[in-house]
MDTraj code that builds the backbone (N, CA, C; nanometers):
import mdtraj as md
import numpy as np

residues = "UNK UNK UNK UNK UNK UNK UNK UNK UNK UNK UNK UNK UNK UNK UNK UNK UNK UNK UNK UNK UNK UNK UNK UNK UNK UNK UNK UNK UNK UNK UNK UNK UNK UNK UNK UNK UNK UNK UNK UNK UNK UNK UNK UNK UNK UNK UNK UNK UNK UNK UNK UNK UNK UNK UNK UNK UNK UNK UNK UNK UNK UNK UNK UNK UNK UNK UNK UNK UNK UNK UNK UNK UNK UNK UNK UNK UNK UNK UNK UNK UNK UNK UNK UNK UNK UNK UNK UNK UNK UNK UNK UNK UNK UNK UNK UNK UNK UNK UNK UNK UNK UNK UNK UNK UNK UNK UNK UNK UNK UNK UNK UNK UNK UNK UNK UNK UNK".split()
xyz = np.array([
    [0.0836, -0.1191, 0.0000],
    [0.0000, 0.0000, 0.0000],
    [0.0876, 0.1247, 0.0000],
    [0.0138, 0.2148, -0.0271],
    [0.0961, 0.3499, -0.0525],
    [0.1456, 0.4236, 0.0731],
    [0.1952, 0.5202, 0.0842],
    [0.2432, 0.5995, 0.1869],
    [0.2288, 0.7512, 0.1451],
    [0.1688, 0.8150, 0.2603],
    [0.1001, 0.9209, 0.2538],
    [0.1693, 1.0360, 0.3252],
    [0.2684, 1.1783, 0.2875],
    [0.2917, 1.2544, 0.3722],
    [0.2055, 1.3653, 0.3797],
    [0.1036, 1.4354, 0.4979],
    [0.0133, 1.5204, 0.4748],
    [0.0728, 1.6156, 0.5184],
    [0.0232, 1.7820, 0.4807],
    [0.0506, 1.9317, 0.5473],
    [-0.0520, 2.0075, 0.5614],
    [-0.0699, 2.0819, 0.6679],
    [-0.1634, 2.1834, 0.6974],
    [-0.0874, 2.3401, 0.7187],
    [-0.1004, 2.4287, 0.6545],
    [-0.0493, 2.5499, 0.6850],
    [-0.1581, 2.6707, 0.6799],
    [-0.1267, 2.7969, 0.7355],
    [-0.1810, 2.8751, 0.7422],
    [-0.1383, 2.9810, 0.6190],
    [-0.1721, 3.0252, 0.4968],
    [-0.1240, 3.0719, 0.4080],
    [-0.2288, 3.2249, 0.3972],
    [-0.1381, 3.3287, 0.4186],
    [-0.1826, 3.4495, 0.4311],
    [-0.2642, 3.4586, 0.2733],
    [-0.3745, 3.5533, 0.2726],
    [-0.4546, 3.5607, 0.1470],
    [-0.3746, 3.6465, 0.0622],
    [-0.3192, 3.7304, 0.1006],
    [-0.2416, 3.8340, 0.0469],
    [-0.0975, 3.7205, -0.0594],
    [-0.0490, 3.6389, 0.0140],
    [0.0328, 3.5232, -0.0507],
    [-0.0048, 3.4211, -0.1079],
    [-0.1011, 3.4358, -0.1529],
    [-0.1849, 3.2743, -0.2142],
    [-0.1110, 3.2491, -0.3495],
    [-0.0972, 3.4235, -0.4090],
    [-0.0441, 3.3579, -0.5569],
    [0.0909, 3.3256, -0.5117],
    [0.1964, 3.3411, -0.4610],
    [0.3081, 3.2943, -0.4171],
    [0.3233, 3.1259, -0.3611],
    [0.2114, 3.1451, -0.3047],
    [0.1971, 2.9599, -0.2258],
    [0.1661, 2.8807, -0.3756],
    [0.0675, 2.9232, -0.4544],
    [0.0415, 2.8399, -0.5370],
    [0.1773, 2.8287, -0.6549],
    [0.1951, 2.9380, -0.6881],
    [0.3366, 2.8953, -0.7720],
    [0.4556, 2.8443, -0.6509],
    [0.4849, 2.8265, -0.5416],
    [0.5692, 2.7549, -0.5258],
    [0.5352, 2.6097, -0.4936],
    [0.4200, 2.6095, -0.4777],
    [0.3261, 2.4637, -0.4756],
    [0.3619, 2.4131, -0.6161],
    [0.3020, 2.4320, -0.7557],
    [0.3837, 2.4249, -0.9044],
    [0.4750, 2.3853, -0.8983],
    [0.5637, 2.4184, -0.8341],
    [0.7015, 2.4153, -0.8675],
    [0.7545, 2.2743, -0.7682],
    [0.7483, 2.2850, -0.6874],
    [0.7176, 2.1663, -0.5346],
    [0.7195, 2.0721, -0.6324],
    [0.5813, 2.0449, -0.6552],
    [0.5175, 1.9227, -0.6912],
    [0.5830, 1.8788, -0.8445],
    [0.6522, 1.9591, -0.9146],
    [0.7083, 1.9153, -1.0494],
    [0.8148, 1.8353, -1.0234],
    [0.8942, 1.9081, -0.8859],
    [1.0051, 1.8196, -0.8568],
    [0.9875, 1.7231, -0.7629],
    [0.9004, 1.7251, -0.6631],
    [0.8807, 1.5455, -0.6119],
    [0.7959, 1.4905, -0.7505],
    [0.7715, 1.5092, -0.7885],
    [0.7059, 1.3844, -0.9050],
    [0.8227, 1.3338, -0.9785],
    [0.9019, 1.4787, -1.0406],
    [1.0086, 1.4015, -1.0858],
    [1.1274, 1.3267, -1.0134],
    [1.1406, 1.3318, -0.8702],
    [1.2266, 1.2733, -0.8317],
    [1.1399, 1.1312, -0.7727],
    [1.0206, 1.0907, -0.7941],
    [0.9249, 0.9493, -0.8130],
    [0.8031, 1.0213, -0.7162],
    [0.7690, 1.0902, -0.6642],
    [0.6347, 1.0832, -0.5709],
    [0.5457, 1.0427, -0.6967],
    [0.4522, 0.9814, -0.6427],
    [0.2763, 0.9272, -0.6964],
    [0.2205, 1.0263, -0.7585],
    [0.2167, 1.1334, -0.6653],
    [0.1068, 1.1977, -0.6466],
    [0.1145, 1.3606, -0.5589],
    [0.1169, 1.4312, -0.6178],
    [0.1284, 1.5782, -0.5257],
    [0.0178, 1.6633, -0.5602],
    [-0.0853, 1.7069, -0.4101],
    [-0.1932, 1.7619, -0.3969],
    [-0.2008, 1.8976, -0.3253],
    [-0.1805, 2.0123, -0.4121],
    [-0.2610, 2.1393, -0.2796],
    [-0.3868, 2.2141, -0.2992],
    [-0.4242, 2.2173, -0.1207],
    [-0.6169, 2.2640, -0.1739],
    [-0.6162, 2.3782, -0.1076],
    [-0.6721, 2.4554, -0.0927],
    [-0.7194, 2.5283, -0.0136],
    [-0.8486, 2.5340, 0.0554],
    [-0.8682, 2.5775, 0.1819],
    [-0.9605, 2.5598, 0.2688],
    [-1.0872, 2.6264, 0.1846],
    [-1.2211, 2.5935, 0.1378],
    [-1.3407, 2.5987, 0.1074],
    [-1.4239, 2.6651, 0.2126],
    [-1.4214, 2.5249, 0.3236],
    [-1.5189, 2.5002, 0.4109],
    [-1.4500, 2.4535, 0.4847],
    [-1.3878, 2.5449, 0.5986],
    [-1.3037, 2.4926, 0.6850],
    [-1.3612, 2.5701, 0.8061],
    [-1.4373, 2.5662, 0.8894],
    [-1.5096, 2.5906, 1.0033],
    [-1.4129, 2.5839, 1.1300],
    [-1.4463, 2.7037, 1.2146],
    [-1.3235, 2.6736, 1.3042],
    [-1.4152, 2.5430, 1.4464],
    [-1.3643, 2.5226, 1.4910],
    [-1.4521, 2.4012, 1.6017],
    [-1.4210, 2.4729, 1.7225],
    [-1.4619, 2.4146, 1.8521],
    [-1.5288, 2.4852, 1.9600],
    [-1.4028, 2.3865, 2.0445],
    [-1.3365, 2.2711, 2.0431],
    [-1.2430, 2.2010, 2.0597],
    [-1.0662, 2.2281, 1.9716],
    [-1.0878, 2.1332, 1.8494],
    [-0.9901, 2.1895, 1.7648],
    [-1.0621, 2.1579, 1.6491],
    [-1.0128, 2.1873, 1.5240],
    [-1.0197, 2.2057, 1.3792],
    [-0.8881, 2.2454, 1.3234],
    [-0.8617, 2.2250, 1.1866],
    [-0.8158, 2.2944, 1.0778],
    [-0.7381, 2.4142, 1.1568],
    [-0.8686, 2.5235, 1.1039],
    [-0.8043, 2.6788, 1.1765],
    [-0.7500, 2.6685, 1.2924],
    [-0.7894, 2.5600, 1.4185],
    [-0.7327, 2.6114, 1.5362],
    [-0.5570, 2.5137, 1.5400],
    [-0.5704, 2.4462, 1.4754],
    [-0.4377, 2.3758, 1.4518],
    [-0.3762, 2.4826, 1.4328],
    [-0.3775, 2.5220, 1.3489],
    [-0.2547, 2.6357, 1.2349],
    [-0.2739, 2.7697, 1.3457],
    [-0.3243, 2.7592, 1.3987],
    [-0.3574, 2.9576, 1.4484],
    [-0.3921, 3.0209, 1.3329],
    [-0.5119, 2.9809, 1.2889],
    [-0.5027, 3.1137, 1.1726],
    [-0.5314, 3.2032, 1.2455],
    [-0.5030, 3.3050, 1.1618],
    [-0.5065, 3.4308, 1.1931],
    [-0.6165, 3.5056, 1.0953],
    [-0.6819, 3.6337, 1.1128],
    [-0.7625, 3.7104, 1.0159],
    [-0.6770, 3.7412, 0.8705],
    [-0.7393, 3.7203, 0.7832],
    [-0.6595, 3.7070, 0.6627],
    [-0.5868, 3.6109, 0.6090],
    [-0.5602, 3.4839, 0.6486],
    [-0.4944, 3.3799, 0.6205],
    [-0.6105, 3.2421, 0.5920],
    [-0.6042, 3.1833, 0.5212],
    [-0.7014, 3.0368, 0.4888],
    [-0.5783, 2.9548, 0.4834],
    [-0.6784, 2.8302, 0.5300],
    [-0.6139, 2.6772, 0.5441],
    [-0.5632, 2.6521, 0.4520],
    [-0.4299, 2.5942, 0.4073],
    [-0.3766, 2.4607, 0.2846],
    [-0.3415, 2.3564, 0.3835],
    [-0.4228, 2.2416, 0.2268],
    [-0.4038, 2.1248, 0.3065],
    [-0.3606, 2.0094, 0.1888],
    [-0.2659, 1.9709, 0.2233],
    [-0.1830, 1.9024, 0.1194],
    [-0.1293, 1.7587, 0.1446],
    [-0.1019, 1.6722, 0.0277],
    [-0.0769, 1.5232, 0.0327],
    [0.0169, 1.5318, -0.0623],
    [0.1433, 1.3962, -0.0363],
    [0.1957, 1.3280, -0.1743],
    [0.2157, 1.2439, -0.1155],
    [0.1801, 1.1551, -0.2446],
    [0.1751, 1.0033, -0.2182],
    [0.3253, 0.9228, -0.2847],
    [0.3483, 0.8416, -0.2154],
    [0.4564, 0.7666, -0.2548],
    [0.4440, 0.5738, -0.2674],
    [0.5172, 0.5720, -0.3124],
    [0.4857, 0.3900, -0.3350],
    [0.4974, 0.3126, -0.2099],
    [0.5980, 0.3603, -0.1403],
    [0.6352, 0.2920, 0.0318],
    [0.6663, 0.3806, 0.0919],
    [0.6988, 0.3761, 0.2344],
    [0.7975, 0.4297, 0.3392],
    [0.9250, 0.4758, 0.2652],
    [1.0039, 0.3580, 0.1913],
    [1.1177, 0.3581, 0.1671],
    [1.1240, 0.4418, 0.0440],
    [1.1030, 0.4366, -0.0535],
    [1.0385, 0.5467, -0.1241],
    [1.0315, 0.6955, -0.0803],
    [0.9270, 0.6962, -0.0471],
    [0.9471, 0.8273, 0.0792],
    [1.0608, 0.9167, 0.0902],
    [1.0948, 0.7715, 0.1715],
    [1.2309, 0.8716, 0.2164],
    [1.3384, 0.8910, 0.1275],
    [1.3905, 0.7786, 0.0745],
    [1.5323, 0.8772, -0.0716],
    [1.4576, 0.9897, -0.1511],
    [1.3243, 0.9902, -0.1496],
    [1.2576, 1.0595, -0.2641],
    [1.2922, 1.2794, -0.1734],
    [1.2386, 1.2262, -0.0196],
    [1.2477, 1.3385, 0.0303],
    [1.4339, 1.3943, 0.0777],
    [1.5055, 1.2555, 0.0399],
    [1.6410, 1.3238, 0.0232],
    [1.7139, 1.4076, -0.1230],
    [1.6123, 1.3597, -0.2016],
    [1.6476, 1.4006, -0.3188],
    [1.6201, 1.5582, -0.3314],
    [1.4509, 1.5431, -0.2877],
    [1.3769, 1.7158, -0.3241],
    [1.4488, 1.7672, -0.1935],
    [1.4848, 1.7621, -0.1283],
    [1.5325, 1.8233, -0.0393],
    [1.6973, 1.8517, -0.0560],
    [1.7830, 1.8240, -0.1095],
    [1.9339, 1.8196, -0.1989],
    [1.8976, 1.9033, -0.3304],
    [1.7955, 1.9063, -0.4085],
    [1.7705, 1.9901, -0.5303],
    [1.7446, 2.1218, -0.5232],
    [1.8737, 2.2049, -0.5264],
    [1.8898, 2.3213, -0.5499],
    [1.7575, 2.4738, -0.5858],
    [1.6964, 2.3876, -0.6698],
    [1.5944, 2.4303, -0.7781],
    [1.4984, 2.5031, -0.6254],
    [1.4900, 2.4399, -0.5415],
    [1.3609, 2.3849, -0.4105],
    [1.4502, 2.5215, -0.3666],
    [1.5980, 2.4598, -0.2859],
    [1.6214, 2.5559, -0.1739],
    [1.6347, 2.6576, -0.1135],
    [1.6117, 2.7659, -0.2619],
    [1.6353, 2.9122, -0.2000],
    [1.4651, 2.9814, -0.1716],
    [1.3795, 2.8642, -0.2479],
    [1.2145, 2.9158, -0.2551],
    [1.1980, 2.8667, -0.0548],
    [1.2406, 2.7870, -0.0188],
    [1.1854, 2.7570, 0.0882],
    [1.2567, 2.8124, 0.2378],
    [1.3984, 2.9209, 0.1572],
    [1.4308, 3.0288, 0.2242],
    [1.3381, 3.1446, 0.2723],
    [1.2234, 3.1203, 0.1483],
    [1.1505, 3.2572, 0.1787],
    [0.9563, 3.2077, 0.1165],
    [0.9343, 3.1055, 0.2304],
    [0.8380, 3.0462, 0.2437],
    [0.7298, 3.1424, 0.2333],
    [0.6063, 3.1280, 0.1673],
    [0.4669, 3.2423, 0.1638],
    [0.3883, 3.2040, 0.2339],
    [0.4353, 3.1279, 0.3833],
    [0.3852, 3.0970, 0.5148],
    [0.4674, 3.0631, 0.6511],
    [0.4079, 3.1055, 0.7310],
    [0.4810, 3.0525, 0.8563],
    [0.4913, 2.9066, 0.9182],
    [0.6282, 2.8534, 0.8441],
    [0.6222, 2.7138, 0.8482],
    [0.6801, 2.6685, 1.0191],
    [0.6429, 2.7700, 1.0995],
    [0.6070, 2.7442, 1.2463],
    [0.5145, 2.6814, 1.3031],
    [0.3660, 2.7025, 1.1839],
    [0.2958, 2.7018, 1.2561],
    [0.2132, 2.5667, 1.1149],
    [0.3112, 2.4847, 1.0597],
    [0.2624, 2.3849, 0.9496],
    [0.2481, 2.2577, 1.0717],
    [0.1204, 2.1968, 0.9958],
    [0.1512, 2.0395, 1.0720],
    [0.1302, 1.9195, 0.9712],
    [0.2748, 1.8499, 0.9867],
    [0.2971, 1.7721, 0.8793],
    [0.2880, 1.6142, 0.9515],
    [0.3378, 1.5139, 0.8690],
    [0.3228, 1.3854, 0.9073],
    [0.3623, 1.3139, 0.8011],
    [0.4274, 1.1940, 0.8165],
    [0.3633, 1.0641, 0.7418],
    [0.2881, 0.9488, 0.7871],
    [0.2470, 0.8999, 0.6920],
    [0.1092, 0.8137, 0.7786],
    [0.1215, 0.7034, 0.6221],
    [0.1165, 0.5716, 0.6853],
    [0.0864, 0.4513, 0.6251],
    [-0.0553, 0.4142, 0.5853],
    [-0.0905, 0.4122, 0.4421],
    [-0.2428, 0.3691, 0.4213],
    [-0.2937, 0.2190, 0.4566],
    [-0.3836, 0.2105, 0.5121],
    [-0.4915, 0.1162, 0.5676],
    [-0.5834, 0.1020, 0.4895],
    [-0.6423, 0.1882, 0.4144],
    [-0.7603, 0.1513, 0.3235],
    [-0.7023, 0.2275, 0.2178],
    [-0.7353, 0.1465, 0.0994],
    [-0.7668, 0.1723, -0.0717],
    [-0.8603, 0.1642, -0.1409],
    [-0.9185, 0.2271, -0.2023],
    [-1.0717, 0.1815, -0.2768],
    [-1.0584, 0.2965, -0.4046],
])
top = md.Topology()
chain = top.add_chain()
for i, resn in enumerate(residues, 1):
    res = top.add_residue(resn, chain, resSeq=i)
    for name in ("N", "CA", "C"):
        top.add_atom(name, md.element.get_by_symbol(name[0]), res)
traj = md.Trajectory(xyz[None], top)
């Protein structure tokens, strides 16, 4: 089964076109260095909750909406040379010098799939 790394960030509205072209650009190079699959959305319908949610994860703030993002990889192992690669590729490292979010306040993961359909 596949392997799943997810992200949640808080992306100021004022920076969206910046997030999305460096999202473009992201995702050209994990695909080409093998990811599956590279996904970014932005929050629609993201309701804040009375416990936690979305918004209260990230702290948004007034003016900022949710991204919430996936790439999929074939395994674990996979995964990981794939994230040594985009992470060694030049092309990536000076964009993520000057991130169009506060990657303080991102919550990331990998997570092993259990269900396929």
């Amino acid at each position: 089964m596949a392997y799943v790394d997810g992200f949640v960030v808080a992306v100021p509205e004022s920076r969206l076109a910046d997030y999305k072209k460096l999202a473009k650009k992201a995702g050209k190079i994990w695909l080409e260095h093998g990811a599956l699959e590279y996904v970014e959305c932005i929050g629609d319908d993201v309701p804040p909750g009375k416990v936690t949610s979305f918004p209260r994860a990230v702290k948004l703030k007034e003016g900022e909406v949710v991204a919430f993002s996936w790439i999929i990889y074939k395994s674990r192992a996979d995964r990981d040379a794939i994230l040594r690669k985009v992470f060694a590729d030049p092309r990536l490292s000076k964009d993520m010098a000057q991130m169009p979010f506060d990657g303080k306040r991102m919550i990331y993961g990998g997570f092993k799939t259990i269900v396929e359909m």
